[in-house]
C-alpha positions as CSV (number, residue, x, y, z in Angstrom):
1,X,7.0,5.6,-14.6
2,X,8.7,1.9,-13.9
3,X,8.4,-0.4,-16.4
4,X,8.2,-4.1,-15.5
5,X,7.2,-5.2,-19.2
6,X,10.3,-7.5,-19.2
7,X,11.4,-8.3,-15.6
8,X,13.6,-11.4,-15.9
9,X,12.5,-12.3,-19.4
10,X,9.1,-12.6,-18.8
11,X,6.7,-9.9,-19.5
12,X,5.3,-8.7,-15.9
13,X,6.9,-8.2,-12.4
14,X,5.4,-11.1,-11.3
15,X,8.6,-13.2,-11.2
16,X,9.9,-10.7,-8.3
17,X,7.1,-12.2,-5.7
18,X,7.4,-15.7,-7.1
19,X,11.0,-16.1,-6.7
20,X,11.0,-14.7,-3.6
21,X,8.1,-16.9,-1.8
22,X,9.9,-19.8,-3.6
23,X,13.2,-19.3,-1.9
24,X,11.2,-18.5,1.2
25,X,8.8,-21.2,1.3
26,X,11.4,-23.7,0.4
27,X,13.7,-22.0,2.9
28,X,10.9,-23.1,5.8
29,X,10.7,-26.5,4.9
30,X,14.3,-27.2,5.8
31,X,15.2,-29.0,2.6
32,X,15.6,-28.3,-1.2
33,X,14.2,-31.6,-2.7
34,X,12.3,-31.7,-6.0
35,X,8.3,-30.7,-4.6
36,X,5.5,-30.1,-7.6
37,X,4.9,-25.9,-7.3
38,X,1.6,-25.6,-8.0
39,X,-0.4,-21.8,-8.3
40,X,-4.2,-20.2,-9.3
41,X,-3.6,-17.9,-11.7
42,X,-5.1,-15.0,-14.5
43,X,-2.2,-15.3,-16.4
44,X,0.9,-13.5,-14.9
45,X,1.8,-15.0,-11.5
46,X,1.3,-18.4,-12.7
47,X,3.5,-18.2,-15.3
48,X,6.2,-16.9,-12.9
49,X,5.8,-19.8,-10.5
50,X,6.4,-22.1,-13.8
51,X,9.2,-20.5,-14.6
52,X,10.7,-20.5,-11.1
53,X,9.4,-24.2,-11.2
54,X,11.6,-24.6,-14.8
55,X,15.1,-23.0,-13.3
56,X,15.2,-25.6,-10.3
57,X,13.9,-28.6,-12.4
58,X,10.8,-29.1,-10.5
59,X,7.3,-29.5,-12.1
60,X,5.0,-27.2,-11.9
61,X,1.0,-27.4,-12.4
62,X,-1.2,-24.3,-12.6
63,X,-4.6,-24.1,-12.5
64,X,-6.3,-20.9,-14.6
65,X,-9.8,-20.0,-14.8
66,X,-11.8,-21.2,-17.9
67,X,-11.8,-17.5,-19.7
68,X,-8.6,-16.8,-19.7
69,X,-7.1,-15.7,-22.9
70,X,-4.9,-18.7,-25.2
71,X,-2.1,-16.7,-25.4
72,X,-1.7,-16.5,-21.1
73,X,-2.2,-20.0,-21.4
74,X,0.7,-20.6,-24.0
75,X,2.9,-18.4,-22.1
76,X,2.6,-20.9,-19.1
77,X,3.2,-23.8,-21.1
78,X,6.0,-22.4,-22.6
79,X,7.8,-22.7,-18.9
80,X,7.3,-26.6,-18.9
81,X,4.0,-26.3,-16.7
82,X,0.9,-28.6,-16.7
83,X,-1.9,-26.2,-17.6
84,X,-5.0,-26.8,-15.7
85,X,-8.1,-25.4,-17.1
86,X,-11.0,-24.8,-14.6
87,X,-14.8,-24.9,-14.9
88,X,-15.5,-21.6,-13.4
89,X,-13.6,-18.5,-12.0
90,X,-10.4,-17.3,-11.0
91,X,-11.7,-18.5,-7.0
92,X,-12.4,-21.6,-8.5
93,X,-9.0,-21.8,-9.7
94,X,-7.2,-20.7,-6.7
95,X,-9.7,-23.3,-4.6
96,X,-8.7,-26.4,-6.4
97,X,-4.9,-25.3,-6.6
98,X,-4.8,-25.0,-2.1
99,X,-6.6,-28.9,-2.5
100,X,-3.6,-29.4,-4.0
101,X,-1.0,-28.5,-1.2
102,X,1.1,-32.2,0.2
103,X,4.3,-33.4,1.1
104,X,5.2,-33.1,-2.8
105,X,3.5,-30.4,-3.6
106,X,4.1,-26.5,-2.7
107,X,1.2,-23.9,-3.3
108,X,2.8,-20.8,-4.2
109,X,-0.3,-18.3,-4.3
110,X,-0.1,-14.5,-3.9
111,X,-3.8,-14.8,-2.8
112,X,-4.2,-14.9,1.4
113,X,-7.2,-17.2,2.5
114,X,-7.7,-18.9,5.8
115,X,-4.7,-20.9,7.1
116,X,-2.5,-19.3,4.6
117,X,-1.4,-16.3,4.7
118,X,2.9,-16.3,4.9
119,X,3.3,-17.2,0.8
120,X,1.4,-14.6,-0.4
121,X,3.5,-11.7,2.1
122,X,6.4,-13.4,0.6
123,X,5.4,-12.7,-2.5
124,X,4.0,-9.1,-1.9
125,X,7.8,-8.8,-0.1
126,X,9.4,-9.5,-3.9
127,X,7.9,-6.6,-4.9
128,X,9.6,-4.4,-2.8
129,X,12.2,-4.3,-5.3
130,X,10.7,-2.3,-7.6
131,X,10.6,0.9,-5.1
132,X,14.1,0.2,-4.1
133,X,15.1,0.4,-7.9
134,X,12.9,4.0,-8.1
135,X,14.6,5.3,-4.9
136,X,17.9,4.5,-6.6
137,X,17.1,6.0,-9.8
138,X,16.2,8.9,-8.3
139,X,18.9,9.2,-5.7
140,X,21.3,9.2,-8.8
141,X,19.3,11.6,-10.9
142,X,19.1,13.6,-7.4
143,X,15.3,13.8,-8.5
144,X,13.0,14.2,-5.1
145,X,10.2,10.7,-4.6
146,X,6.8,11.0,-5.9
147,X,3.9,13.2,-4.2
148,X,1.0,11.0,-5.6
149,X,1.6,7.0,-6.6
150,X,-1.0,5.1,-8.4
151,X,-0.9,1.1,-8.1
152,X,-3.1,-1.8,-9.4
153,X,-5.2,-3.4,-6.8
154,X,-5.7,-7.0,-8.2
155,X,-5.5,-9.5,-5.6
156,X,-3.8,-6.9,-3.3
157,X,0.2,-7.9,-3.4
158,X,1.5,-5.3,-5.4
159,X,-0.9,-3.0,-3.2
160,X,0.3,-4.0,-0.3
161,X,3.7,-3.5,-1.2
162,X,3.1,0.2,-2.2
163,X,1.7,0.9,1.6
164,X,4.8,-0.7,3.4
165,X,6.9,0.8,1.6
166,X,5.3,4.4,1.0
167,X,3.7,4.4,4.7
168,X,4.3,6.5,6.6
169,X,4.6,8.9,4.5
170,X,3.0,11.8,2.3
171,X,2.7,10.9,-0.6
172,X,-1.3,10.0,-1.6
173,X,-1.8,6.8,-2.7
174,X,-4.2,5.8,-5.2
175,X,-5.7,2.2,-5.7
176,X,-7.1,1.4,-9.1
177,X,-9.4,-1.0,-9.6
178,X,-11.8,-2.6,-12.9
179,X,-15.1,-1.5,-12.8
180,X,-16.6,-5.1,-13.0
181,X,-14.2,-6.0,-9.9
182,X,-14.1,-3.5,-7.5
183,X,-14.0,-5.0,-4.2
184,X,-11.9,-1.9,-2.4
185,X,-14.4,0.8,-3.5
186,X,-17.6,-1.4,-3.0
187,X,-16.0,-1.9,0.6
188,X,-15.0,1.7,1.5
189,X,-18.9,2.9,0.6
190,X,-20.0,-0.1,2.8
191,X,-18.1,0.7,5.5
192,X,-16.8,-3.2,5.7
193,X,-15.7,-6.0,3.8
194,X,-18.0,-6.5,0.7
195,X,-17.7,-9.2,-1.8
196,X,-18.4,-8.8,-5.9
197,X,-17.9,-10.8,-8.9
198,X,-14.5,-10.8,-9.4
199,X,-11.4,-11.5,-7.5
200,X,-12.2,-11.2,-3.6
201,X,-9.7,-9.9,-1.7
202,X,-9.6,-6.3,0.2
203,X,-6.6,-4.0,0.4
204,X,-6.2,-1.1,2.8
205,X,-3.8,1.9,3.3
206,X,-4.6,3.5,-0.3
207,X,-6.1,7.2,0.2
208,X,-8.1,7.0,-2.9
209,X,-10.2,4.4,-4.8
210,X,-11.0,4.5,-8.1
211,X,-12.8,1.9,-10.6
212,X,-12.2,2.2,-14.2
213,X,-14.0,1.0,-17.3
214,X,-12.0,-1.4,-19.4
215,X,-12.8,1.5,-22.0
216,X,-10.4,3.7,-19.9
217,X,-7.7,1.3,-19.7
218,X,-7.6,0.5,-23.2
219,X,-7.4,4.3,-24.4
220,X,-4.4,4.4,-21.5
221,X,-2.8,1.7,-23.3
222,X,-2.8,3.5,-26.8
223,X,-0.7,7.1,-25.0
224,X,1.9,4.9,-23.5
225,X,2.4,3.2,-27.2
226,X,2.4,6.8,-28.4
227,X,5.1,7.5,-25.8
228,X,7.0,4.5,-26.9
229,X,5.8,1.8,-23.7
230,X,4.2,-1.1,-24.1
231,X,1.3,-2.0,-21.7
232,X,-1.2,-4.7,-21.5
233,X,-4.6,-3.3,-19.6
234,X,-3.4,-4.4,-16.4
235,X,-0.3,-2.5,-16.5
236,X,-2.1,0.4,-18.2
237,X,-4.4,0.8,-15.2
238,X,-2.5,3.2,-13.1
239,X,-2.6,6.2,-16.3
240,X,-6.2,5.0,-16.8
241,X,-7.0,5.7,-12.8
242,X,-4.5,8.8,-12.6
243,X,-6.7,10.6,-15.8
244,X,-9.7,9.7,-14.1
245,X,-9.0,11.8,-11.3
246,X,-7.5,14.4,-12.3
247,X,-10.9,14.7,-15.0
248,X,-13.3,14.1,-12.3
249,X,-12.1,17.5,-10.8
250,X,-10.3,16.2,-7.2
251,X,-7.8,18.5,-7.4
252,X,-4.7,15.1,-7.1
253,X,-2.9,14.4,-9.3
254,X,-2.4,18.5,-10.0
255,X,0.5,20.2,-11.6
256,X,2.5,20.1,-8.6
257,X,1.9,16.6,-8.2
258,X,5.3,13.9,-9.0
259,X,2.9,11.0,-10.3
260,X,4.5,7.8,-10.4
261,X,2.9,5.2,-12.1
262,X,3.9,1.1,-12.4
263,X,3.9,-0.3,-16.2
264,X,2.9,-3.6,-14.2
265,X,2.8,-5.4,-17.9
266,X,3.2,-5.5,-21.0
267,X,1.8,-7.5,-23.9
268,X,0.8,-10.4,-22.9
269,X,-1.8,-10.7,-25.0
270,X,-0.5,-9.9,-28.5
271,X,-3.8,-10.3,-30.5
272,X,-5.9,-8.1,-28.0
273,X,-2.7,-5.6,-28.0
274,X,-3.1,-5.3,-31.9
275,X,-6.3,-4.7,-31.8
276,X,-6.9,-2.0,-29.0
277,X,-3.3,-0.4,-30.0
278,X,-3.6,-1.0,-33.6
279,X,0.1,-2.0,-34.3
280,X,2.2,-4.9,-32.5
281,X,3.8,-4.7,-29.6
């Protein structure tokens, strides 16, 4: 298991694609003057552009759908940012952040839509450093690399990430997805791209699909706190797609499987981790 409840002080790997697509996008412009970083976000990635925003001085501003939890919000404004609450939807969100892009104003998104797609493979590149870190850890533990990986769709960064770095190769890849936004599996039974509530974007290269309840995620979060881990239901979604499979009788992940799973957060909302966990983080 990798753990990226505290990457860089904040409480998600989220930071790793940020900084990267900062330095990158910044890079391409040709100069490092003070530009607005702006960013759509559930929670996680905006608060990493803030913060990236905060150690060069810059503003940020950060748009967030209009269900997203206080505490995400908080977490943003904490960095400095100018919190943008939208009427609607995470798409909503990320729509009125790209109105946003100017000569003073950078759009850091790890979402690809028309006309913009080299940020957000910036961003999925940052998180290539989490599976150079497990190669090292297990090139000094002389351990052999994992026969079965299981990775959190969302947008499709961290997904895409998992395939460059694990293809080609053996080991079976498993995307996990919430039931109430499964855009991968809804597309694989159609045969093409198919759109549901829910953020919209389609990654390929995983082997297997799988949707979870929020129910199943939840009861992964409470056996990593009895293992000593804290995970937010995002980061407890690869254990929560991992036990699926293995209970719905595929065969993967089996006792000769090497499961690796990513700990892709941790609390980041401390009242909802009470509750499900029943203790703090």
């Amino acid at each position: 298991m990798k753990d990226e409840s505290a990457r860089l002080g904040l409480p998600s790997y989220k930071v790793l694609g940020a900084s990267w697509a900062v330095q990158r996008a910044v890079a391409a412009l040709g100069d490092d003057r003070p530009r607005t970083l702006v960013a759509a976000t559930d929670g996680n990635h905006g608060r990493a552009v803030a913060h990236m925003a905060r150690l060069r001085g810059w503003p940020a501003r950060i748009y967030v759908p209009d269900d997203m939890v206080p505490a995400r919000r908080e977490g943003i404004a904490a960095e400095g940012a100018e919190v943008v609450v939208v009427d609607g939807g995470y798409d909503d969100a990320v729509d009125l952040a790209a109105a946003q892009a100017g000569e003073d104003t950078l759009v850091i998104s790890d979402t690809a839509y028309e006309g913009y797609v080299d940020v957000p493979r910036w961003v999925s590149e940052g998180y290539s450093t989490i599976f150079w870190e497990i190669e090292d850890e297990l090139a000094a533990r002389d351990l052999p690399g994992p026969t079965a990986v299981a990775v959190q769709i969302g947008v499709g960064a961290l997904a895409a990430a998992v395939v460059r770095h694990h293809r080609p190769g053996p080991a079976l890849l498993v995307g996990v997805e919430p039931e109430g936004a499964d855009c991968v599996l809804a597309s694989v039974a159609a045969g093409g791209l198919v759109e549901v509530p829910g953020p919209h974007l389609v990654e390929s290269g995983a082997d297997l699909v799988v949707a979870v309840p929020d129910s199943a995620a939840r009861a992964a979060m409470r056996d990593l706190a009895a293992a000593g881990v804290v995970a937010g239901e995002s980061g407890a979604a690869g254990l929560a797609g991992m036990t699926a499979l293995a209970a719905a009788g595929t065969g993967r992940p089996g006792p000769g499987d090497r499961v690796l799973l990513i700990v892709t957060e941790g609390a980041t909302d401390p009242a909802a981790y009470r509750e499900i966990v029943g203790a703090a983080a």
